[in-house]
VOBA-1610 file (N, C-alpha, C; in pm, whole numbers, padded with zeros to 5 digits, always signed):
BEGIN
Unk-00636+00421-01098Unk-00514+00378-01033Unk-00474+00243-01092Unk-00345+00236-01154Unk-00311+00103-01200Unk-00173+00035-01071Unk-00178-00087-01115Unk-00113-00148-00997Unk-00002-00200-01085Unk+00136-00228-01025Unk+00225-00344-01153Unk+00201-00435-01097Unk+00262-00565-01152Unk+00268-00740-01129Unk+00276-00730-00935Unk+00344-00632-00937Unk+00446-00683-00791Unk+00343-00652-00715Unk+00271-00509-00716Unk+00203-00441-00566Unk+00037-00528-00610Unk+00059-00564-00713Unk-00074-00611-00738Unk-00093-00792-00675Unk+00043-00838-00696Unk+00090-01016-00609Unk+00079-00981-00477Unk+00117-00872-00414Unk+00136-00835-00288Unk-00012-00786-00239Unk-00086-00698-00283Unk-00220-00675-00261Unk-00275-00829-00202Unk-00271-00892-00311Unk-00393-01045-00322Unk-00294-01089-00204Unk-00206-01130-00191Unk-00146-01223-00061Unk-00204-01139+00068Unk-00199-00959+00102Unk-00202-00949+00209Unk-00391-00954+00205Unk-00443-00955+00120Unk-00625-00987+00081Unk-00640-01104+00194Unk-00577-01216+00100Unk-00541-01398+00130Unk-00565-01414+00260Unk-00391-01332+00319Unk-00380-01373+00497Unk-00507-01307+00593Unk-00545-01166+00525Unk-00675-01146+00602Unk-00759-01196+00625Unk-00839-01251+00483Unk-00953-01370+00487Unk-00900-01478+00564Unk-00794-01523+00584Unk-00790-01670+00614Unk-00759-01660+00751Unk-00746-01538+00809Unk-00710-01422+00960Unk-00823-01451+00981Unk-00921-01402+00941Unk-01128-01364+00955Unk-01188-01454+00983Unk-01154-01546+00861Unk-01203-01719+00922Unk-01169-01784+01041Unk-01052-01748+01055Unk-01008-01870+01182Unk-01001-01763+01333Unk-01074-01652+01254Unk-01119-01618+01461Unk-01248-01600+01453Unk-01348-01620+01292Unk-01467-01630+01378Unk-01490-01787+01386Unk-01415-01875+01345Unk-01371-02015+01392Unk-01387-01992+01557Unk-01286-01915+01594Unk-01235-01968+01741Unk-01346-01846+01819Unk-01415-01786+01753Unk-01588-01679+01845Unk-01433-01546+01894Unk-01384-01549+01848Unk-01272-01425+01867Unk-01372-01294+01811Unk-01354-01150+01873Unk-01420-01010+01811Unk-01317-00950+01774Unk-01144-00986+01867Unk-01084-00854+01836Unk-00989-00910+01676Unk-01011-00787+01588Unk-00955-00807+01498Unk-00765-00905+01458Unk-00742-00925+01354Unk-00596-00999+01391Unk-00512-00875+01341Unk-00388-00868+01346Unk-00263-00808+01281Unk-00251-00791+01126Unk-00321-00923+01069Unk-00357-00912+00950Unk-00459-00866+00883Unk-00559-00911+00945Unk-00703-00796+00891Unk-00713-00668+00906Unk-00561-00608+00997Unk-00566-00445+01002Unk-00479-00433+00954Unk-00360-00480+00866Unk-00243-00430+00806Unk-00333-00409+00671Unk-00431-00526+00599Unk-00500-00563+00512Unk-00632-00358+00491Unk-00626-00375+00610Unk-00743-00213+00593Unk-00657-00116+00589Unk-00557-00107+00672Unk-00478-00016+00665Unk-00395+00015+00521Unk-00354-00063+00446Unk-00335-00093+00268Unk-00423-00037+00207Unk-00566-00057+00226Unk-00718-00031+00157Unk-00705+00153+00176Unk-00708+00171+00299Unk-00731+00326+00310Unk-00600+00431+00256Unk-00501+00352+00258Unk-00384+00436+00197Unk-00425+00459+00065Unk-00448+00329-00008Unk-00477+00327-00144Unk-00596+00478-00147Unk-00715+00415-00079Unk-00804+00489-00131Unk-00776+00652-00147Unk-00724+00664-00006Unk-00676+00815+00018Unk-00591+00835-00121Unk-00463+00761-00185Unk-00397+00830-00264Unk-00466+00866-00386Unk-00590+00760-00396Unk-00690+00765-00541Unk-00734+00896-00483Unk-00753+00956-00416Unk-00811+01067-00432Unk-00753+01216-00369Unk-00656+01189-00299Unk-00572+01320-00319Unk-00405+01287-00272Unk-00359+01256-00368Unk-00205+01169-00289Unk-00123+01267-00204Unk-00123+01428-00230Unk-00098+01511-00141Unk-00197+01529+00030Unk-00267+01407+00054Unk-00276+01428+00190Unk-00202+01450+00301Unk-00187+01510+00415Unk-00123+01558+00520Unk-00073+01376+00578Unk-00176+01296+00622Unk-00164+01187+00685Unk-00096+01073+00637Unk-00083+01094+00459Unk+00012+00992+00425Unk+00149+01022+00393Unk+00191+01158+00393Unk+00298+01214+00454Unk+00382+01139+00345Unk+00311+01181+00194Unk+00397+01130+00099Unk+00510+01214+00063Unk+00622+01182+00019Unk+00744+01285+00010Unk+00810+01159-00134Unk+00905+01244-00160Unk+01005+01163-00272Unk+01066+01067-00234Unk+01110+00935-00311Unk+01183+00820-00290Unk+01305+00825-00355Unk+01436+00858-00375Unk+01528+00851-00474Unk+01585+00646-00499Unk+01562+00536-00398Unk+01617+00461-00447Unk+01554+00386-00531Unk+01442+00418-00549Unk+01372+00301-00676Unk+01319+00394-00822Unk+01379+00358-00908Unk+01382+00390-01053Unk+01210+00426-01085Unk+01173+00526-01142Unk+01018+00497-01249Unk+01007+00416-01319Unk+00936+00286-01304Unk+00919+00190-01430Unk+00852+00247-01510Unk+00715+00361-01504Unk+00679+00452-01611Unk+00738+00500-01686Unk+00785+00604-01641Unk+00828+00739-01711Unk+00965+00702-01659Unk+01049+00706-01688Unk+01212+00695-01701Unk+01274+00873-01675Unk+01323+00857-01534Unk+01342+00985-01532Unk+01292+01099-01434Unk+01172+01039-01426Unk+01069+01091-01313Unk+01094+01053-01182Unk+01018+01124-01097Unk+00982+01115-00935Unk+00934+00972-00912Unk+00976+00884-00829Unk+00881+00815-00790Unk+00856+00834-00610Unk+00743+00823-00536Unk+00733+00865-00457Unk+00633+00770-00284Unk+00690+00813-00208Unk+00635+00695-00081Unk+00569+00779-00020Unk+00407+00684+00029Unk+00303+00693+00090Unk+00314+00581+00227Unk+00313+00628+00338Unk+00277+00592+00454Unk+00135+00510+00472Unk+00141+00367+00539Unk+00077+00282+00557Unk+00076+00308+00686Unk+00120+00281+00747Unk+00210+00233+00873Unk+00217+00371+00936Unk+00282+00386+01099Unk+00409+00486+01076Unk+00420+00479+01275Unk+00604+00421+01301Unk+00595+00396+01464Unk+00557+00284+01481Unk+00567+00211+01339Unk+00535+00065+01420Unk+00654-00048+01327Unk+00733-00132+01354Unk+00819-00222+01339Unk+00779-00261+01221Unk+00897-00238+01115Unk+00862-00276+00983Unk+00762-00217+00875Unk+00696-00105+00967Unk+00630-00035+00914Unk+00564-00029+00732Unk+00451-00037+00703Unk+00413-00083+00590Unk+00441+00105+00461Unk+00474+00035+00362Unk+00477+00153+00245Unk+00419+00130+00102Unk+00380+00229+00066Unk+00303+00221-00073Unk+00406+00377-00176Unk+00466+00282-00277Unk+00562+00352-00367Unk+00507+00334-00479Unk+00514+00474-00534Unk+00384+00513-00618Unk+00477+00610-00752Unk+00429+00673-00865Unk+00483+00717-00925Unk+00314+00779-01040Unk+00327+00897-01117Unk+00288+00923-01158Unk+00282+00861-01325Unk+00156+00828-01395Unk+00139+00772-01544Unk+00058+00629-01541Unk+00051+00583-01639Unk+00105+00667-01789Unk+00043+00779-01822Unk-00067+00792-01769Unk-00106+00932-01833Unk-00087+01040-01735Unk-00123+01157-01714Unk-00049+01283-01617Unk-00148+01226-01484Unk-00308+01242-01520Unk-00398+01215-01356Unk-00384+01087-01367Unk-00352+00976-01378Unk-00337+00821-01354Unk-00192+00791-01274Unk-00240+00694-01141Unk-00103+00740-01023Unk-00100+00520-01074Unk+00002+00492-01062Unk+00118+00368-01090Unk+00138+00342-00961Unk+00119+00205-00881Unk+00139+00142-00777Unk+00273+00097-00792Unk+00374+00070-00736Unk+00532+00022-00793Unk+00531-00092-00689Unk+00469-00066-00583Unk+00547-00155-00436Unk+00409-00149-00335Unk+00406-00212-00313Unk+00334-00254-00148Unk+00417-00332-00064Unk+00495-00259+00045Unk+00651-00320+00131Unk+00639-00279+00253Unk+00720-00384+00357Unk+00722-00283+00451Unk+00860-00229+00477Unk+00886-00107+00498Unk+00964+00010+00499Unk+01122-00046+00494Unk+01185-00010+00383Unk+01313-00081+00349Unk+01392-00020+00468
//
């Protein structure tokens, strides 16, 4: 799985706010997780799931028509569910290449 500049800047920031989420509640003896350390897992398991079958039922991936293939010019590019029923809801826009089994990260957003 390759990532571009963007979902890959966006990965490390929502990494960032988690760790620095983690620290400052086992700072304050807090157990229940923050907003950020579960948007941060919830990112992790989308990913993982698409590395290994992007046609899953649960990420309820379907076609995107407004964002272009920076790959392949021409092609599908397509949105994976992070999120779903919740405000702002998180998305992972994905596209097939460069090679046919190698899947292209385009976006890590929450839901335009």
């Amino acid at each position: 799985m390759k990532l571009t500049p963007s979902a890959k800047n966006t990965h490390a920031n929502l990494k960032k706010a988690a760790k620095e989420a983690n620290e400052s509640r086992a700072a304050a003896v807090k157990t229940a997780s923050s907003n950020q350390e579960g948007l941060f897992e919830q990112v992790q398991k989308c990913l993982k799931y698409l590395a290994e079958d992007p046609r899953r039922p649960g990420l309820q991936t379907h076609e995107y028509d407004a964002i272009s293939n920076p790959v392949r010019s021409g092609e599908k590019v397509f949105e994976a569910y992070v999120q779903n029923r919740t405000p702002g809801a998180y998305r992972v826009f994905w596209c097939y290449g460069p090679d046919d089994t190698q899947l292209t990260i385009i976006a890590i957003t929450p839901h335009p």
